[in-house]
Structure formats: C-alpha cells, structure tokens
C-alpha positions, 0 to 999 in steps of 0.5 A: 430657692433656685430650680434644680437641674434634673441633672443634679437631683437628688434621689432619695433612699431610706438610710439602711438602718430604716429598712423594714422587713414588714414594708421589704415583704409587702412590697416586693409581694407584688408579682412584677416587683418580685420579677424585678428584684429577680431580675436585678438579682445578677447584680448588674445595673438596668435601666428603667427601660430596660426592665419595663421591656424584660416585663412587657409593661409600659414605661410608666408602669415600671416607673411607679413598681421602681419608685414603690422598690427604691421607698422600701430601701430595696433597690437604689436608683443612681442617676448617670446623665439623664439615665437612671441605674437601678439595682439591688441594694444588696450590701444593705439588705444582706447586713440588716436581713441575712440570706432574704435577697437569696430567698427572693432571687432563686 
C-alpha cells in the first residue's frame, strides 16, 4: 500500500446514525470539551489553535480533548490544506437528540 499525503487523509467520523447519547454525555462532561462545544456553539469554524489559545491549554492538550469530541460524533474535523476546521455537528445532533446541542451551548 502506497503512503498517503496528509493532504489527502481521510479523518474519521462516526456516521450519525452511531451516535450515542451515553458516549455524547460522558465526553462532553469533561470541563474543557464542554468549553469547546460552547465555543463551537456560534457555529463558526476554528482551528485547533485557536481553540487551544481561547482555553490557555497547549496545542497537544486541545488536540487530544478535539480527537476525544470528533470520536463521540460531536464535532467534525475537515481539513483545508494543512489546516484542521473544526466545528459542531450541529445538523446530526439536532436530528438523533433534539434540543441537546442548545442545552449544552447556553
């Protein structure tokens, strides 16, 4: 198998239909992913920096509290070059738990 170029990597996403509120729940209960969701609750896209500065936490930190998000099926990732995007998966959210994403962005 030929190496992928990280410009063309594929990032992974549970399909919405996976979501689970249970797994949602336990993983946006940590204090700095609730953070994120709330910051991600304008529905404008940032990237990791971004969110790792609005928080004070380093790079490596955000990374690993995204990745945890992006697995739950709360956020999706999108690469733009060698940039990530990441915002809400607000349309998924608001289809399989109704009213969850406005509970956890007030």
């Amino acid at each position: 198998m030929a190496a992928t170029s990280s410009y063309h990597e594929k990032i992974h996403h549970p399909p919405a239909a996976a979501l689970e509120l249970a797994t949602i729940m336990r993983t946006v209960g940590d204090p700095v992913r609730l953070e994120i969701v709330r910051l991600l609750g304008d529905d404008r896209p940032r990237v990791c920096n971004e969110l790792s500065t609005a928080l004070g936490i380093p790079p490596s930190t955000g990374s690993y509290h995204l990745r945890l998000l992006r697995e739950a099926g709360v956020t999706r990732t999108h690469a733009q070059g060698t940039l990530r995007l990441i915002s809400l998966r607000r349309d998924d959210l608001d289809e399989r738990f109704p009213g969850l994403l406005d509970v956890l962005t007030r």
